[in-house]
N, C-alpha and C positions, 0 to 999 in steps of 0.2 A: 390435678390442675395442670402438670407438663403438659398429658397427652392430649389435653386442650389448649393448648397453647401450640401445639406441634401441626395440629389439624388447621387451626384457625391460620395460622405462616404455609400449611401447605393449598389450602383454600384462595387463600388472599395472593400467593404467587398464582395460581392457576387462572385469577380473575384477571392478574395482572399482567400474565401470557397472555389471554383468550383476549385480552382486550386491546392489547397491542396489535396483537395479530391481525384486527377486524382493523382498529386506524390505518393500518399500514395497507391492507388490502384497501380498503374504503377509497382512500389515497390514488393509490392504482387502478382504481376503477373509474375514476375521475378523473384521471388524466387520459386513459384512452377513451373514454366518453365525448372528452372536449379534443382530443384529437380526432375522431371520427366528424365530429361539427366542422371543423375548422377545414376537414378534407371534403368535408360536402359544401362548403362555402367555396371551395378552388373549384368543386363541379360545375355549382352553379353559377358560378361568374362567368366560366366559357362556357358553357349551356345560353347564358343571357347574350352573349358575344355573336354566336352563332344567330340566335336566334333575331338580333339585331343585323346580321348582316347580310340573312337572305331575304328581307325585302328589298333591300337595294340589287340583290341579286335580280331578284322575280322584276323589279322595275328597268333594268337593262332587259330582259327577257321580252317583255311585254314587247317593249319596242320593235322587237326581228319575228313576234311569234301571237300575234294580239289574239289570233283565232283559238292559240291554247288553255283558255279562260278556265276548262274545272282544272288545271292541273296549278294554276295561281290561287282558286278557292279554296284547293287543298293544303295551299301553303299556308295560306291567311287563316284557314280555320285551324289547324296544327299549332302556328304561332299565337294564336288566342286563346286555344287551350294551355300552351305552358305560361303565359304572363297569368293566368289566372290558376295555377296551380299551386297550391298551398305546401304539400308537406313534399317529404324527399321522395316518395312511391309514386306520388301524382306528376313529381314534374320528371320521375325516369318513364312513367309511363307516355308522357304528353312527350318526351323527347325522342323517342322513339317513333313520335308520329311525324313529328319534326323532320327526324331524319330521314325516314321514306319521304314525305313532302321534298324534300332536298333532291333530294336522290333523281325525283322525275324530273325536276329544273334541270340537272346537270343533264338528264339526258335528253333532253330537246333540245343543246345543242347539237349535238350528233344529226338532228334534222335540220340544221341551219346553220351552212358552211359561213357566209358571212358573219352571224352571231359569234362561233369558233375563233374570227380573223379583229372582233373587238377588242381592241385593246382594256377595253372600262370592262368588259366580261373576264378576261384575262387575270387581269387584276384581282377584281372579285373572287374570283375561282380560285388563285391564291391563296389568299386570306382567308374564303373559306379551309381552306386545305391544309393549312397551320392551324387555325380553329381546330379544326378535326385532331391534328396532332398534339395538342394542347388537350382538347374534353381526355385522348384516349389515356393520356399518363394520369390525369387527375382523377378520370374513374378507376384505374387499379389503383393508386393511393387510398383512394374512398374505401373501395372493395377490400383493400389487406388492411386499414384501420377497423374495419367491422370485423375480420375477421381474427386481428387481433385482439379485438376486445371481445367478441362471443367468445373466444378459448380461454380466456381469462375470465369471464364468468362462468365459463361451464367444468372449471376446476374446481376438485375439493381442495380444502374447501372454503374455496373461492365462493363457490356455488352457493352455499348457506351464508355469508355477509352478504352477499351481491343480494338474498332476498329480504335479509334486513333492512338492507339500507336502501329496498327500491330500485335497485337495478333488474333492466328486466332483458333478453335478448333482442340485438337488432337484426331484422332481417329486411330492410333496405335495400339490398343489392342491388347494383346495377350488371345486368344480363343482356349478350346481345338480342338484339330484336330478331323476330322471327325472320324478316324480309333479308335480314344481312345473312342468313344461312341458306338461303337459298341459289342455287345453280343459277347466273347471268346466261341469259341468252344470247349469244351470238349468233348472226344470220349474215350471212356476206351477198349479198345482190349479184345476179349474173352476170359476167364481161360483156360490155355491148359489142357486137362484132361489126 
């Protein structure tokens, strides 16, 4: 009768570890879960910010540049795709179109010294440009809460409660676009003599 009695107290602590164990991970798994949320809520909001602020960009543009019509269809089709973008993948990938969209605006001022010399352009380009520094801190927030919480699911073992309980790996990330890796051309026009 002891040695069942002995088994059954070393059993019932073992359930009473293993069980613990899984609460407290479970615990932990949910709170970098809802922080990962809560950092792609910071994305999204300057992502929306941005996205809200180069039409009013592209409509000061229009004014000094009416003839550059596909490079505002580009903008308007870009910002169509991210307001209908459903999950976190669709709208890094729609923002990313966004950005190149952006990107050709800013550079059709370079063709239009006057448009350069607006002040409401000036402006604009500003606030985009705080924008910009705003998405880029809150995508590395995003990026190291995903990637503190995939190490922490991909821990033993973490690994085995994380599949108990429904945790699965996020791969999410946000990655520069291809366009931003690429070598800017510079061309300097030759001195009129």
């Amino acid at each position: 009768m002891k040695p069942l009695i002995v088994v059954l107290v070393v059993l019932l602590a073992l359930g009473l570890l293993v069980g613990g164990m899984y609460v407290s991970r479970r615990n932990q798994m949910v709170a970098l879960n809802e922080s990962v949320k809560s950092n792609w809520a910071e994305v999204d909001v300057n992502l929306e910010r941005r996205a809200d602020l180069i039409p009013n960009l592209v409509a000061t543009v229009k004014g000094f540049a009416a003839q550059e019509q596909t490079v505002f269809l580009d903008v308007d089709k870009a910002r169509t795709q991210y307001m209908n973008a459903q999950t976190p993948s669709d709208k890094i990938a729609a923002s990313n179109q966004l950005y190149g969209a952006e990107v050709k605006v800013l550079a059709l001022a370079e063709n239009y010294p006057q448009l350069k010399s607006s002040e409401n352009f000036s402006r604009l380009q500003d606030e985009l440009a705080g924008t910009e520094n705003r998405i880029a801190v809150s995508r590395k927030r995003y990026n190291d809460s995903i990637q503190a919480y995939n190490t922490f699911i991909g821990l033993f073992p973490n690994y085995i409660f994380a599949r108990w309980a429904g945790f699965q790996r996020n791969d999410a990330y946000f990655a520069a676009p291809a366009a931003s890796r690429e070598v800017p051309q510079v061309e300097f026009a030759p001195p009129n003599r």
